[in-house]
C-alpha positions as CSV (number, residue, x, y, z in Angstrom):
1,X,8.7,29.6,-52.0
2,X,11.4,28.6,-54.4
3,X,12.2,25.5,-56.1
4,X,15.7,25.1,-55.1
5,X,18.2,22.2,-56.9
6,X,18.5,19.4,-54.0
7,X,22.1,18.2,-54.2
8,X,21.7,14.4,-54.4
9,X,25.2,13.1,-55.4
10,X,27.5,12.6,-53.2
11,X,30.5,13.3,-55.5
12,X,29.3,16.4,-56.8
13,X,32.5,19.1,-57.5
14,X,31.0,21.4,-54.7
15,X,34.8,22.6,-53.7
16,X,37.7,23.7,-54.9
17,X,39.1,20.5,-53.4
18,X,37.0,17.8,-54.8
19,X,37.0,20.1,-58.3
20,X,41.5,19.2,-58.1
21,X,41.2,15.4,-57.3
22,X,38.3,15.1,-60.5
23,X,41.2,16.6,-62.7
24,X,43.9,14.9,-60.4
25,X,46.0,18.3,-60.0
26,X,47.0,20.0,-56.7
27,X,45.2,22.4,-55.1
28,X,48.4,24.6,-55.4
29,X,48.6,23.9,-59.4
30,X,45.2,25.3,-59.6
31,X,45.9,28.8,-57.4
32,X,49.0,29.1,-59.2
33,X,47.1,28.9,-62.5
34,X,44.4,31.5,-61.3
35,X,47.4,33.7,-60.3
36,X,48.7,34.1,-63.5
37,X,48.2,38.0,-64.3
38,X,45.2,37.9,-67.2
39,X,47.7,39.5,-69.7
40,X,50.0,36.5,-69.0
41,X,47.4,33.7,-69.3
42,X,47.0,34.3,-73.0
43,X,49.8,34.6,-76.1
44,X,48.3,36.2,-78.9
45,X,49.9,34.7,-81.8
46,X,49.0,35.9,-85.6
47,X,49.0,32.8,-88.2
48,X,49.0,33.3,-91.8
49,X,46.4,32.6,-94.4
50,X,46.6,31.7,-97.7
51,X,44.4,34.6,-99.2
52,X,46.8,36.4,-97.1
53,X,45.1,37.6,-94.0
54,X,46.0,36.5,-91.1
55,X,44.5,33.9,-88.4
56,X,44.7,35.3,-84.3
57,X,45.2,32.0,-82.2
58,X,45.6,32.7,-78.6
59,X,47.9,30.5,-77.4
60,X,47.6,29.4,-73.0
61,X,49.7,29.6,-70.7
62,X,51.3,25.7,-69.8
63,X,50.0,25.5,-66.2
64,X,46.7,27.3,-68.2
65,X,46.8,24.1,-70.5
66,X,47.1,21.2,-68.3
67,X,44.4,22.5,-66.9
68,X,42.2,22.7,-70.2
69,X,43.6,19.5,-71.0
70,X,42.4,17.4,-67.4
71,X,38.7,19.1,-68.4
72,X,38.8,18.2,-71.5
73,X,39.4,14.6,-71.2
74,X,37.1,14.3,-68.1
75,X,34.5,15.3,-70.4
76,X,35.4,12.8,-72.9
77,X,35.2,9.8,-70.5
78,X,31.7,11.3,-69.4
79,X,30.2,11.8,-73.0
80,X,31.9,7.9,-73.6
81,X,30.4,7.0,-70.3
82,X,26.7,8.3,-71.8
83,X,26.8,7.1,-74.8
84,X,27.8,3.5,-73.6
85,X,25.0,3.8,-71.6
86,X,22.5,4.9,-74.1
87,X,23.5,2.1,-76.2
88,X,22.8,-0.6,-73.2
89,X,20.0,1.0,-72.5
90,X,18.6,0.8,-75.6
91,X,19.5,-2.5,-76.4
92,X,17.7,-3.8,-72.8
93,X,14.8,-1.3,-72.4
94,X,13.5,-0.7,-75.9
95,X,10.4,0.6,-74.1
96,X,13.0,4.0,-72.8
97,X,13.1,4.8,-76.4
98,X,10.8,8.3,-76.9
99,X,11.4,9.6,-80.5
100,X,14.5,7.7,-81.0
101,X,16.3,9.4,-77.8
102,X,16.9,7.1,-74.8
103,X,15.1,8.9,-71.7
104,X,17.2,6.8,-69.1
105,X,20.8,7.9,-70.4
106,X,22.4,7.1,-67.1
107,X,21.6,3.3,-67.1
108,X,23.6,0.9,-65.4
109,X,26.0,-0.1,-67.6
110,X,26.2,-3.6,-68.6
């Protein structure tokens, strides 16, 4: 018998579709990102240093960047979200504190 994850949250990103309307892109933006040929996806751009070597940045592709970007920021508003949360929940339910880390980071937030 295994122990299996149970999906519990309805707005889980279990598709490709619900994945494009949490980063508010088309479904067509996305494909046309993941067709980009690999060697395209990616500039390789050398950037000097002082001490005279030199720095390899690899630069993405635009569509490759937006992308980045909308993922990016989503996890911003989450890690904002938690922290928020963590706060209230410290401030109302001192007793959720174990070692100075708030058990209950998900709290309602209020």
């Amino acid at each position: 018998m295994t122990n299996a994850p149970i999906k519990t949250s309805h707005a889980a990103i279990a598709s490709i579709k619900n994945l494009c309307s949490a980063l508010d892109i088309g479904i067509d933006e996305l494909e046309f990102a993941l067709g980009i040929p690999n060697a395209e996806k990616y500039t390789r751009i050398e950037i000097p240093k002082n001490d005279g070597t030199f720095r390899v940045v690899y630069n993405p592709a635009r569509q490759v960047r937006r992308i980045q970007r909308r993922i990016n920021n989503s996890r911003y508003k989450l890690t904002s979200a938690i922290i928020h949360a963590r706060v209230g929940a410290a401030a109302s339910h001192p007793e959720s504190l174990n070692g100075g880390l708030v058990i209950n980071a998900l709290a309602p937030l209020t």
